[in-house]
C-alpha positions as CSV (number, residue, x, y, z in Angstrom):
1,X,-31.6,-52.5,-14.1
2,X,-33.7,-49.9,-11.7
3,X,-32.0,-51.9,-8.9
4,X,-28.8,-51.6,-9.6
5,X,-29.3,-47.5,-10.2
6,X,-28.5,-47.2,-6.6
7,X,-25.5,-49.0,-6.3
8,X,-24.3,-47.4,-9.3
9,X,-24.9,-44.2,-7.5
10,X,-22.9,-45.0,-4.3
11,X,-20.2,-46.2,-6.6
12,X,-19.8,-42.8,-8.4
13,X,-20.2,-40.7,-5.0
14,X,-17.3,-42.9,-3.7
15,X,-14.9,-42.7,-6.6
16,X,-15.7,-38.7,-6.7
17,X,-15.2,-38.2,-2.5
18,X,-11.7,-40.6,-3.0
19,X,-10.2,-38.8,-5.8
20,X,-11.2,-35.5,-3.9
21,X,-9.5,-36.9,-0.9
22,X,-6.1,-37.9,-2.9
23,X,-3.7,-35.1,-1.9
24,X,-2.6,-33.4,-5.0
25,X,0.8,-34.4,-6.7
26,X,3.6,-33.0,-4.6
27,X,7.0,-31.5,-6.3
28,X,9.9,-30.9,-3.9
29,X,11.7,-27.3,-3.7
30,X,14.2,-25.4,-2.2
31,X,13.7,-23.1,0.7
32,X,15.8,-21.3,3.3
33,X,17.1,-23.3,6.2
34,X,17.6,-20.4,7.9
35,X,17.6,-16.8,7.8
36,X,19.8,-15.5,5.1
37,X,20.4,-11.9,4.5
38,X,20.9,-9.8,1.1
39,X,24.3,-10.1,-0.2
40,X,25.1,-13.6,1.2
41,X,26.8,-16.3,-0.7
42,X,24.6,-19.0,-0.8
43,X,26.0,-22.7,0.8
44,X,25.2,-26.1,1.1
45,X,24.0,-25.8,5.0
46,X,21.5,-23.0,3.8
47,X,19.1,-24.8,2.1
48,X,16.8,-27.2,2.5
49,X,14.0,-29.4,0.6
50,X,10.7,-29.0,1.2
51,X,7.8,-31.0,-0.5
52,X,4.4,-28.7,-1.8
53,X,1.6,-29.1,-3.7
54,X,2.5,-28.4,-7.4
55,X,-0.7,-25.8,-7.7
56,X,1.1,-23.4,-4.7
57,X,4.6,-23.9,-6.1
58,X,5.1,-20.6,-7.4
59,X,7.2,-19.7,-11.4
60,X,10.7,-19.6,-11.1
61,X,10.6,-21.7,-7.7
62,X,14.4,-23.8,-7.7
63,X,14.3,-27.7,-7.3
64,X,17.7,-28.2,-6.7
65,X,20.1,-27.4,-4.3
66,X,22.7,-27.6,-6.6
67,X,20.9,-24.3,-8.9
68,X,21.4,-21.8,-5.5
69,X,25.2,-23.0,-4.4
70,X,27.4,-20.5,-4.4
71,X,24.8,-18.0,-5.7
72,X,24.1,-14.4,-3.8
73,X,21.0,-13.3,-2.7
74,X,19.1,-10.4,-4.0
75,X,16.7,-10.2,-1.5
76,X,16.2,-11.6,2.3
77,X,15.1,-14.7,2.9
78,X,14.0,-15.8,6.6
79,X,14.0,-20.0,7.5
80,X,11.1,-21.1,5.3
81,X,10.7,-19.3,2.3
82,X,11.5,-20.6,-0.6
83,X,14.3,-19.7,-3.4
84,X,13.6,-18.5,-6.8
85,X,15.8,-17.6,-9.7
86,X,15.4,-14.2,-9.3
87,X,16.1,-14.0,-5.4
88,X,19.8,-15.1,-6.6
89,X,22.4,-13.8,-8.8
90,X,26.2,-14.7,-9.9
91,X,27.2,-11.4,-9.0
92,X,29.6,-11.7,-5.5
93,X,30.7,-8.6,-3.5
94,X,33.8,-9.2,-1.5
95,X,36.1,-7.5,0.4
96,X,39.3,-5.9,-1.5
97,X,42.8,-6.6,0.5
98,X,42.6,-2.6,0.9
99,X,39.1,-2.4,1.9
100,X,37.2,-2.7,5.6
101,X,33.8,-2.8,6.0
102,X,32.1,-0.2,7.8
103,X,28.7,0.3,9.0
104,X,26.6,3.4,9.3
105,X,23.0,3.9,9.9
106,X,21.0,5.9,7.8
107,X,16.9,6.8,7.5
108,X,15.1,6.7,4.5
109,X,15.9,10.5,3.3
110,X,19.5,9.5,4.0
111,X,19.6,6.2,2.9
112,X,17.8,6.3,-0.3
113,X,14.4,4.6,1.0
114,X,16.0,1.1,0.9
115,X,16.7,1.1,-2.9
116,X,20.6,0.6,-2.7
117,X,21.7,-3.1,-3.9
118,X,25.0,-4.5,-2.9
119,X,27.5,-3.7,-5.3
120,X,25.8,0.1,-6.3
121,X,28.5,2.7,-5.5
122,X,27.5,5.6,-3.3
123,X,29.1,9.1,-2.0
124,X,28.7,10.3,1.7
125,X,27.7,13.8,2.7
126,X,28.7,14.9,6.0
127,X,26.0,17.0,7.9
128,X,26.9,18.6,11.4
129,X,24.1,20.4,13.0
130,X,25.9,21.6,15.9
131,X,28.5,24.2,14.8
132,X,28.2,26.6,18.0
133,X,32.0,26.2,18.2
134,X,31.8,27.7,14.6
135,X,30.7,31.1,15.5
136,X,27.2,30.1,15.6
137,X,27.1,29.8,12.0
138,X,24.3,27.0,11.9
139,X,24.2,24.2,9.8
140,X,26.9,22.9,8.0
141,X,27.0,20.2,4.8
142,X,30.3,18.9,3.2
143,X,30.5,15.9,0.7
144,X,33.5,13.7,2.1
145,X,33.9,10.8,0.3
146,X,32.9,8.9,-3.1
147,X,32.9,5.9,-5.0
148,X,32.1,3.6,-1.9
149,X,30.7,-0.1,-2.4
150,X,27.8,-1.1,-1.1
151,X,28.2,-4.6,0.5
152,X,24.9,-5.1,2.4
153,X,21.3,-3.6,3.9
154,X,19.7,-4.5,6.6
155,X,16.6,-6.6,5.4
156,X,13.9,-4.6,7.5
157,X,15.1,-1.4,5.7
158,X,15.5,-2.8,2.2
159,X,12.8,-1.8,-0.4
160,X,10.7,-4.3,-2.2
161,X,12.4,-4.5,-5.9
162,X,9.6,-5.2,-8.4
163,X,11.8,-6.9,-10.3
164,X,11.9,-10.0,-7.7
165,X,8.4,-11.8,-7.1
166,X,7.7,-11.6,-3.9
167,X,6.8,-15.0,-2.0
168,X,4.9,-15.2,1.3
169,X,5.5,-18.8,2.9
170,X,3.8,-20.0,5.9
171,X,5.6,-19.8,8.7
172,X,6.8,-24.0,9.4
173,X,6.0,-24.5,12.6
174,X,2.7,-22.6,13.1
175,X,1.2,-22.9,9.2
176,X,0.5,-18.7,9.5
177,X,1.3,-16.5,6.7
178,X,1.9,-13.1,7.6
179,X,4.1,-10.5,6.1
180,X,7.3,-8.9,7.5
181,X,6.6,-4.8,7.7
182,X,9.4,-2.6,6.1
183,X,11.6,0.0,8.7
184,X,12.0,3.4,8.0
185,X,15.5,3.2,9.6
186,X,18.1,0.7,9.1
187,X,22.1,0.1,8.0
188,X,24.0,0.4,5.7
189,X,27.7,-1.6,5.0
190,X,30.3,0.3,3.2
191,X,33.8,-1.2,1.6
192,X,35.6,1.7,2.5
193,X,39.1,2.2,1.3
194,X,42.2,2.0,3.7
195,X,44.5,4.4,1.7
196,X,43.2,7.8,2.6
197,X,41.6,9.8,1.1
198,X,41.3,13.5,0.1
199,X,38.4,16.0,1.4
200,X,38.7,19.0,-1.1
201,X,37.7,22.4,0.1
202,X,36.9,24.5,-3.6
203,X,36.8,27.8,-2.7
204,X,37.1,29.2,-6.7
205,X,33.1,29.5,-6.4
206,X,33.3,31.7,-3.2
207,X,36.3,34.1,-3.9
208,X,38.9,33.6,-6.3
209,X,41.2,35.0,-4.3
210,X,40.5,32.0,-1.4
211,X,43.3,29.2,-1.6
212,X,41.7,25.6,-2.0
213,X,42.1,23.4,0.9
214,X,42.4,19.3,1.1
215,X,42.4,17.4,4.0
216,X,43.9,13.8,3.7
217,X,42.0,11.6,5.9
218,X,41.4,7.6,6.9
219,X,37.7,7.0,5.4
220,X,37.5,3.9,7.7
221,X,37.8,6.4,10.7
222,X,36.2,8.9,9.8
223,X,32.7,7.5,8.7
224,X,33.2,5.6,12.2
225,X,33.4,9.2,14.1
226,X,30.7,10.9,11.7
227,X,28.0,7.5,12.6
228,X,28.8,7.8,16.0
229,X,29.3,11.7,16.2
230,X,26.2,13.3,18.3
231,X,26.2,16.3,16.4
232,X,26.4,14.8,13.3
233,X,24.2,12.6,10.5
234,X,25.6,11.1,7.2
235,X,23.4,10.9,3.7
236,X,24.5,9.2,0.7
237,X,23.7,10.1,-2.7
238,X,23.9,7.0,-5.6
239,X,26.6,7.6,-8.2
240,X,26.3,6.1,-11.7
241,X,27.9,3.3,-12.6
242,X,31.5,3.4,-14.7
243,X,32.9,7.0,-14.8
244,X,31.5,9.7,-12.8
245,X,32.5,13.5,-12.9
246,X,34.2,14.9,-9.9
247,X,32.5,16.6,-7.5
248,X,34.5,19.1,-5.5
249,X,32.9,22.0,-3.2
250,X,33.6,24.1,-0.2
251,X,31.0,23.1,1.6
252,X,27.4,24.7,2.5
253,X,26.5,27.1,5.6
254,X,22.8,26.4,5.8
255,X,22.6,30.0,6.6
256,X,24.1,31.4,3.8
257,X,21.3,30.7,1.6
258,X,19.4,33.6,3.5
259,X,20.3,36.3,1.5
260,X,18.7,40.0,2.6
261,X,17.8,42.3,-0.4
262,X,19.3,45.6,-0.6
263,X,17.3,48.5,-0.5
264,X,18.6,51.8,-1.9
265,X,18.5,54.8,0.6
266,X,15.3,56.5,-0.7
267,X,15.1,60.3,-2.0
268,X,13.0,62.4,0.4
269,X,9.9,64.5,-0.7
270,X,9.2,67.3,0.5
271,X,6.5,68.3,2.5
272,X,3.7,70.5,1.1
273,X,5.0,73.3,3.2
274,X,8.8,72.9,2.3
275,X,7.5,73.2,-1.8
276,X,5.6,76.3,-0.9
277,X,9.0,78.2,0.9
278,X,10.7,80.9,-1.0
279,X,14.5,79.2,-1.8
280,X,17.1,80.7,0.2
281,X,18.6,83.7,-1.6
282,X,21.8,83.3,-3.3
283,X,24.8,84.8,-1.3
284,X,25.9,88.4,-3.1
285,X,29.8,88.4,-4.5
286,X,31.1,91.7,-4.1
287,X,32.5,93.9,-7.5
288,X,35.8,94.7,-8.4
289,X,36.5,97.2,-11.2
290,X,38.8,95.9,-13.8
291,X,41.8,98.0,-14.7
292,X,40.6,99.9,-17.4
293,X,37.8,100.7,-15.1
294,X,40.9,102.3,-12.5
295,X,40.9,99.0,-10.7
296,X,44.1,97.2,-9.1
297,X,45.3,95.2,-11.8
């Protein structure tokens, strides 16, 4: 029996060393053929199959095609990565027949730091910081538009939504894993109404007795001059979703905030010397007699 200990031995080593040499069961899944941004409608041509090990094959990961078609993306996807159920959703912006897109750029004070999703409505705030035309007034703010759809964001400048898993996939041709760094700057696609639109100048909060003001203008062209304007920046603000209250102003001069207090013109003391002067004395009115004294009547 002692001799066949050995063998035994071998046998067991082998059997261990093959089965840690099977490669593990594989599951196919659906990744990106190429890069797709946030807010596109998913096709055929986008996706591809790829075969990984079941253990790397993260929840929620899509194994068919067929599950993504005609889906949108919540979040950007570069050639590689795979597709999970929450990178997609039913929801599909599209263009209205009296819509165009527009594009603007924005930072991340003026742009919400990346947290827009397509489909979230916003407002646009005009802000010209050149007003020497103006009388040198300084800088002026004016809300111009509302209720604008957002259709897309540019991936480097979208925020990370904690609501979608993120997945790192190696890259397919090199086998590296590295992670895409987020911009602090980026763009922003409006659907902006063709129809125009009214800028409202309130002027109730100022002085009643201002008239009101409103300015019908083409929203397509004028967020198109404002982006491209020199001495000019746009901000949105996020509006809430179904009914929103109107919001009407007259517009801010930066400077008017300044406000000077006013101080009374003060009472003067008198001196030490002045308090110890006689007063002046009073000016002496003459006498008359009265009649019965043989005055003139």
């Amino acid at each position: 029996m002692k001799k066949w200990l050995p063998l035994i031995g071998a046998i067991i080593v082998f059997l261990i060393a093959l089965a840690l040499l099977r490669p593990a069961p594989q599951k196919a899944v659906v990744a990106a053929a190429v890069d797709l941004p946030a807010g596109h409608v998913i096709t055929e041509t986008d996706l591809t199959i790829r075969r990984m090990a079941e253990e790397y094959i993260p929840a929620g990961a899509l194994s068919d095609p067929a599950q993504a078609v005609g889906m949108t993306l919540k979040a950007d996807r570069t050639a590689g990565d795979l597709i999970l159920a929450s990178h997609v959703t039913t929801e599909r912006v599209e263009l209205r027949p009296n819509e165009r897109a527009v594009a603007v750029a924005v930072t991340d004070s003026a742009g919400l730091a990346g947290l827009l999703r397509p489909g979230d409505r916003v407002g646009v705030t005009a802000v010209l910081t050149d007003t020497s035309t103006m009388e040198d007034r300084g800088v002026f703010s004016k809300v111009t538009v509302e209720g604008l759809r957002v259709l897309y964001l540019s991936p480097s400048f979208y925020a990370e939504d904690t609501a979608v898993q993120p997945v790192i996939t190696p890259d397919p041709a090199t086998g590296l894993v590295f992670q895409r760094e987020r911009r602090d700057k980026g763009t922003v696609v409006l659907a902006v109404p063709v129809d125009a639109v009214a800028v409202v100048y309130d002027y109730s909060t100022v002085d009643p007795s201002y008239l009101n003001q409103t300015h019908l203008v083409n929203a397509v062209e004028l967020l198109s001059a404002l982006d491209q304007a020199g001495n000019a920046s746009l901000s949105l603000f996020l509006m809430p979703k179904g009914e929103a209250a109107p919001f009407v102003s007259s517009g801010l001069w930066l400077n008017e905030l300044m406000v000077s207090p006013v101080t009374p013109t003060p009472t003067p003391t008198l001196s030490p010397q002045q308090l110890q002067q006689s007063p002046p004395a009073p000016t002496p009115v003459p006498y008359l007699p009265t009649a019965a004294e043989g005055g003139t009547p």
